[in-house]
C-alpha positions in Angstrom: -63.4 20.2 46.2 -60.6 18.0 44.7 -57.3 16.2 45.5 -57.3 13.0 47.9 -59.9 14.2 50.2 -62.4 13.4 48.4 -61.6 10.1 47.1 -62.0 8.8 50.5 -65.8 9.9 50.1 -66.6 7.4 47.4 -68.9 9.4 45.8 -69.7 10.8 41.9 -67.3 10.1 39.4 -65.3 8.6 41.9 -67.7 5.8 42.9 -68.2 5.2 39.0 -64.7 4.5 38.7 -64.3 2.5 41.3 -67.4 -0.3 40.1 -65.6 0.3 36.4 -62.7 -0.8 37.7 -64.4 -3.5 39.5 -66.0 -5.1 36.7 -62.9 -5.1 34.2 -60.6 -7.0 37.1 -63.7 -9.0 37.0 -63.3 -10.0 33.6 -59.7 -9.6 33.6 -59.3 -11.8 36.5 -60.9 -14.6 34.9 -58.9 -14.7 32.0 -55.6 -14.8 33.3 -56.0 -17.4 35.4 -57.2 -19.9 32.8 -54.7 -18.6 30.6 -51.3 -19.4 32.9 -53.4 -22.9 33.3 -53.7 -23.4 29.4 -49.9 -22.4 29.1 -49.1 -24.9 31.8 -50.8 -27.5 30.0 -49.4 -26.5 26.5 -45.6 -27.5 28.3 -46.7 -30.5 29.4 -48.3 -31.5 25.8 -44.9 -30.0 24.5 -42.6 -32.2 26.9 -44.4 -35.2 26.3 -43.9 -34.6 22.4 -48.1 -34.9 22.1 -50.4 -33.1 19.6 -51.0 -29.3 20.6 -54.7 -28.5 21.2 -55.7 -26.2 18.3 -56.8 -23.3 20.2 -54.5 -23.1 23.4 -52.9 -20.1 22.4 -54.2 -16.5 23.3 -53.3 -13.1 23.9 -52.8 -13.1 27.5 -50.6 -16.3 26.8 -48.8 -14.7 24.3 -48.2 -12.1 26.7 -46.9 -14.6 29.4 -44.6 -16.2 27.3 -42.5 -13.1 26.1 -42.6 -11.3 29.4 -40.9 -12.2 32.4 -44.0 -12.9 35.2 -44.0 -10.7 38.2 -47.1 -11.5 39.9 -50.7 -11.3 38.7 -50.9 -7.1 39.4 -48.6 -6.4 36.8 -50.2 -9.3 34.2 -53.7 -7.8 34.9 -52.1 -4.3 33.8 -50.8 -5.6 30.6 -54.1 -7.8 29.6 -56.2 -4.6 30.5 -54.0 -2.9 27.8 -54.7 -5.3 25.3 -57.9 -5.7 25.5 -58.8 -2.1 26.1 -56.3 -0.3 24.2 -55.6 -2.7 21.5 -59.1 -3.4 20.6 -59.6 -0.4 17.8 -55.9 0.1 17.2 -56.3 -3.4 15.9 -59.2 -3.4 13.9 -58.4 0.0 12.1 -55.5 -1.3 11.3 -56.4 -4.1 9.7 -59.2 -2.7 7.7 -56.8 -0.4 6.6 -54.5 -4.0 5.8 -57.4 -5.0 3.4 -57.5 -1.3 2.0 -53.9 -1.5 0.5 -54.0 -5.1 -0.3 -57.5 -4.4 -2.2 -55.5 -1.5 -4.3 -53.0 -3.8 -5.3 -55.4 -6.8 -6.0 -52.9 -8.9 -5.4 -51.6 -10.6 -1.8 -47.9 -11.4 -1.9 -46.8 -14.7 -0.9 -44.0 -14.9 1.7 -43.9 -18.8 2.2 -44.3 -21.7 -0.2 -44.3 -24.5 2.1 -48.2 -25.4 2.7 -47.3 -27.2 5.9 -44.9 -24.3 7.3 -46.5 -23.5 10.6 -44.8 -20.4 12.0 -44.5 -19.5 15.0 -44.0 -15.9 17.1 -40.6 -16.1 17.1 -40.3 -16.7 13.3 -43.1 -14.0 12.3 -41.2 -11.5 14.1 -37.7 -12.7 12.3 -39.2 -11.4 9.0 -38.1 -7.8 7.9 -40.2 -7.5 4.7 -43.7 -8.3 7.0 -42.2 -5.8 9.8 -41.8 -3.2 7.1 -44.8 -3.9 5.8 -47.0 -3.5 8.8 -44.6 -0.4 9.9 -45.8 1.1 6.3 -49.4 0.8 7.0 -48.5 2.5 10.1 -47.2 5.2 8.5 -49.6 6.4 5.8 -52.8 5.0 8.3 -51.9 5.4 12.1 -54.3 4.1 14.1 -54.0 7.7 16.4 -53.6 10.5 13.9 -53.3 12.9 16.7 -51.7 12.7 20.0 -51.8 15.4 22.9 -49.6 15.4 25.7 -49.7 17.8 28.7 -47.4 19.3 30.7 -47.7 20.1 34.4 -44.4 22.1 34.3 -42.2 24.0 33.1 -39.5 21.5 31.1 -36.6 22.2 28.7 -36.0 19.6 25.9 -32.1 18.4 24.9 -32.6 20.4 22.3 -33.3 24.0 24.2 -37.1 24.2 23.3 -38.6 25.3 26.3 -42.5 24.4 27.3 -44.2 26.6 30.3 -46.6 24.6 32.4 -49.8 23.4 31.7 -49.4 23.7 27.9 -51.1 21.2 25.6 -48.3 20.0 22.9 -49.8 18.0 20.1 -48.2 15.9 17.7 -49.8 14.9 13.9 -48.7 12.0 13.3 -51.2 11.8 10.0 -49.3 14.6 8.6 -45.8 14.1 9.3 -45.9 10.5 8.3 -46.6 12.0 4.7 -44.7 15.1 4.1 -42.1 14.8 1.2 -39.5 17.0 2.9 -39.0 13.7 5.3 -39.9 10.4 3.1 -39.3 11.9 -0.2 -41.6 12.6 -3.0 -43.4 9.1 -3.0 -44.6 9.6 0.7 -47.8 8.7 -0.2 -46.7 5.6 -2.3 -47.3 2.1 0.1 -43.5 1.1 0.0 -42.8 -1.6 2.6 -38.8 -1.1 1.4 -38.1 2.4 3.0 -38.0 0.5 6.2 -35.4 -2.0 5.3 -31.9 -1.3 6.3 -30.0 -3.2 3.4 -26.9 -3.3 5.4 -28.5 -4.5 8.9 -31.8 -5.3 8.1 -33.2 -4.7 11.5 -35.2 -1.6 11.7 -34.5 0.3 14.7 -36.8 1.5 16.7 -36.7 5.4 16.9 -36.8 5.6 13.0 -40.8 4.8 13.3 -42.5 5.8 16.1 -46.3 5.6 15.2 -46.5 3.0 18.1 -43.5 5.3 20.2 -40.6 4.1 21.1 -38.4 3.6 24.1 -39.7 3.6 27.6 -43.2 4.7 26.4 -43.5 2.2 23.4 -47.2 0.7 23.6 -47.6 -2.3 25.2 -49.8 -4.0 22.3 -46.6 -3.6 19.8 -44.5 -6.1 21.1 -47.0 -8.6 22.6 -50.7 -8.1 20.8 -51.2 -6.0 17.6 -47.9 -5.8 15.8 -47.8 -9.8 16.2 -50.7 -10.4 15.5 -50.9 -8.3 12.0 -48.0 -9.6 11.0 -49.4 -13.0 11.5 -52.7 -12.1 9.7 -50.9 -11.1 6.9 -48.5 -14.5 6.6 -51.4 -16.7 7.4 -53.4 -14.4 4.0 -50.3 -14.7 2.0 -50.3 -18.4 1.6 -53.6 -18.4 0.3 -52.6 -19.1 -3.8 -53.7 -17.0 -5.9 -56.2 -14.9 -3.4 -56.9 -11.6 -5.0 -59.1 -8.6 -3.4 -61.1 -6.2 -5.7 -61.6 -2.7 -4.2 -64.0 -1.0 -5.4 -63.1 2.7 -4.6 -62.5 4.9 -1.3 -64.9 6.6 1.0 -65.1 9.2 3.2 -63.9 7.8 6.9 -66.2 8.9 9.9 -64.9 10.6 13.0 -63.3 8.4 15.5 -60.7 8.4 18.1 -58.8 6.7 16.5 -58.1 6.4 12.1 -61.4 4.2 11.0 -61.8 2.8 7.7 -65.0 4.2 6.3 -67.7 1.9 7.0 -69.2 -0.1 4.4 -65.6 0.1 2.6 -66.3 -3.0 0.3 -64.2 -5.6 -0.7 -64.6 -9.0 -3.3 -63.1 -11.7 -1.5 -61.9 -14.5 -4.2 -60.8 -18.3 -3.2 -58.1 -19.3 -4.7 -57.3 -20.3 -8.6 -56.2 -23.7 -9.8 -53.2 -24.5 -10.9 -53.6 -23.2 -14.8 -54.3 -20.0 -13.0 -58.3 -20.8 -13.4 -60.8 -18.9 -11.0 -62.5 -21.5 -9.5 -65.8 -19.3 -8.3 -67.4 -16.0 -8.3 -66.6 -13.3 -6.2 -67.9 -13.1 -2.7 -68.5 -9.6 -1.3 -67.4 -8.5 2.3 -67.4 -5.5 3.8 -64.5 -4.5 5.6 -65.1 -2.8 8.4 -68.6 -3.1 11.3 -69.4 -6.8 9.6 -71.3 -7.8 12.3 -73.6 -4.7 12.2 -74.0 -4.7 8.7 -75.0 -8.1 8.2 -78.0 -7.8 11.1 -79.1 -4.8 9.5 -80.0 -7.1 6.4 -81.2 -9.9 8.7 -78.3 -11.9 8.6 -76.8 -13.1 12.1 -73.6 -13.4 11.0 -71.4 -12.9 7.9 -71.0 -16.3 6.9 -75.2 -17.1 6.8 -75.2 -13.7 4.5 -72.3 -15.3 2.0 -74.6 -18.5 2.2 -77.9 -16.4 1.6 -76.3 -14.2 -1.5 -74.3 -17.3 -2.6 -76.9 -20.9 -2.4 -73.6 -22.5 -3.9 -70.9 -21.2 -1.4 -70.4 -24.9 0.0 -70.1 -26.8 -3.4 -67.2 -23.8 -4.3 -66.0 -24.8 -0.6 -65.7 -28.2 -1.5 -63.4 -27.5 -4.9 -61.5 -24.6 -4.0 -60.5 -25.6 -0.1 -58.5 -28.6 -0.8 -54.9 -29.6 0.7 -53.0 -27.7 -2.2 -55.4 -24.7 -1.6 -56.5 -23.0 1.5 -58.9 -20.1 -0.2 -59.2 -16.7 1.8 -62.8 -18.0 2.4 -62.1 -21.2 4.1 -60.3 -18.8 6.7 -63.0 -16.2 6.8 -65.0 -19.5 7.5 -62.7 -20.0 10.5 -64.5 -17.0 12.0 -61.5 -14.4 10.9 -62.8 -12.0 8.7 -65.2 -10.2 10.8 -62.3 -7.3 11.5 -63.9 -6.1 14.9 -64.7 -9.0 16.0 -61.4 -10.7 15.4 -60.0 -9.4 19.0 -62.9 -10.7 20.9 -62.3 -13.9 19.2 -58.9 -14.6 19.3 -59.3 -13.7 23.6 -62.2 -16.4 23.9 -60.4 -19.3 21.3 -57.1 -18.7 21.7 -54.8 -17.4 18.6 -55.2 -18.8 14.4 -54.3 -21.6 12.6 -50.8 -20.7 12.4 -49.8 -20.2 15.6 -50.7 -24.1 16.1 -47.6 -26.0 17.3 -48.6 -29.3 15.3 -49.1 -28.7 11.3 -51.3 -31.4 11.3 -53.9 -29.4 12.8 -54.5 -27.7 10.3 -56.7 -29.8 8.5 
């Protein structure tokens, strides 16, 4: 027995559904609230020209101050998405992020200005970061495969036609790489095939790894694509920060493209100014930190750099200073744990960056 019927029944799957559903409006429902509140209070601060708090800033308010609010149904919608949807999409991509910087060794700095604090408008004015992250999305996309069904017969512009009930699926791994479309270095990391050098501004239905048009994902425009490309302008600030990778590994089966776990990483602070390392390297693995680092009886990862490293706070002391803000001192901001950076960011509001008074900073 199916069809409508039987949802008025409230029984099986349907009666599992319905106390899911319960308990993520639960959660949901608390969040948004607070964060409309927080926003409120973040104009008020802003009118009266005060300090902004340092952590007033998260995704649902990000999501309420680039959408136009249309009552608490359609907000609930979107933080569901986020938090659901945009929780592994996330993470994968940013361990795959650390992957390409750790190749390269290097992070390239996009600002000079220490006290530059920028802000979502400004991230998203930048071409170079946009193709950057649109790169990674390229060669790693978070869902190498998507399926679609149809439930009848359709005829596309083009003439193909699809009979009913016909699973299409599209590889996005695979045509993200082929040489025939990108040219022979489809399998180079080149942020500069995706800059225009007569309007700069990418358009949309050139990349669609995130889809395009009416059925773009919702985490592009408010939650993951910001917040990447503000990972990676807050990282590239760091002088001198350099990432040793120490070769690749075979990635386990997800649903969506996971870095291989236990992919590991040397995580420098910074150098001085004759180019001096001023410490050791410190390892991280990037990828399930959090399990990782219980496994070895560590509660979180930074009492396992304290543990392997007794002198991690005097290097602290010399390599954190006003002229340099090491990749440490930030991972010591609780933002290096990869997976755990969503949960995070939802219960303290966004980074440093994303702080409307550079002061706060320090």
């Amino acid at each position: 027995m199916s069809g409508p019927p039987i949802l008025l029944l409230n029984v099986g799957d349907e009666k599992k559904l319905k106390e899911n559903v319960r308990v993520i409006d639960g959660h949901v429902m608390g969040i948004i609230p607070d964060a409309i509140e927080r926003r409120r209070l973040r104009v008020e601060v802003k009118k009266a020209s005060r300090p902004a708090a340092l952590a007033d800033k998260g995704i649902v308010s990000i999501v309420l101050d680039n959408i136009e609010s249309r009552g608490m149904p359609v907000e609930r919608n979107i933080a569901v998405a986020s938090i659901i949807a945009g929780r592994d999409t996330t993470a994968d991509c940013m361990g795959w992020l650390f992957h390409l910087l750790g190749e390269r060794g290097k992070i390239p700095k996009f600002s000079t200005d220490k006290h530059y604090t920028p802000t979502v408008e400004d991230i998203n004015k930048v071409p170079y970061l946009e193709a950057c992250i649109r790169e990674l999305l390229r060669l790693y996309p978070p869902g190498p495969l998507i399926t679609a069904h149809c439930i009848k017969d359709t005829v596309f512009p083009d003439g193909t036609f699809v009979p009913a009930n016909t699973d299409i699926s599209i590889a996005l791994f695979s045509c993200r790489r082929l040489a025939s479309v990108w040219g022979e270095d489809a399998l180079e990391f080149k942020p500069k095939r995706f800059i225009d050098n007569e309007t700069i501004p990418m358009t949309a239905t050139k990349f669609a790894a995130l889809s395009a048009g009416p059925r773009i994902c919702l985490s592009k425009p408010t939650t993951c694509h910001c917040w990447l490309n503000s990972s990676l302008f807050n990282l590239s600030k760091s002088r001198g920060t350099s990432l040793s990778y120490h070769g690749p590994r075979p990635a386990p089966r997800h649903a969506t493209f996971t870095p291989a776990q236990g992919t590991g990483f040397y995580f420098r602070p910074c150098r001085d100014a004759n180019d001096e390392i001023v410490s050791e390297y410190f390892r991280c693995r990037c990828g399930t930190v959090r399990k990782q680092t219980r496994r070895n009886g560590y509660s979180s990862l930074m009492q396992h750099v304290r543990r392997e490293h007794p002198d991690y706070e005097a290097v602290m002391l010399t390599a954190s200073t006003d002229e340099t803000d090491s990749l440490l001192n930030y991972v010591r901001r609780s933002a290096l744990n990869v997976f755990g950076w969503l949960d995070w960011i939802i219960k303290n509001g966004l980074p440093l960056h994303f702080c409307e008074n550079p002061a706060a900073r320090r």
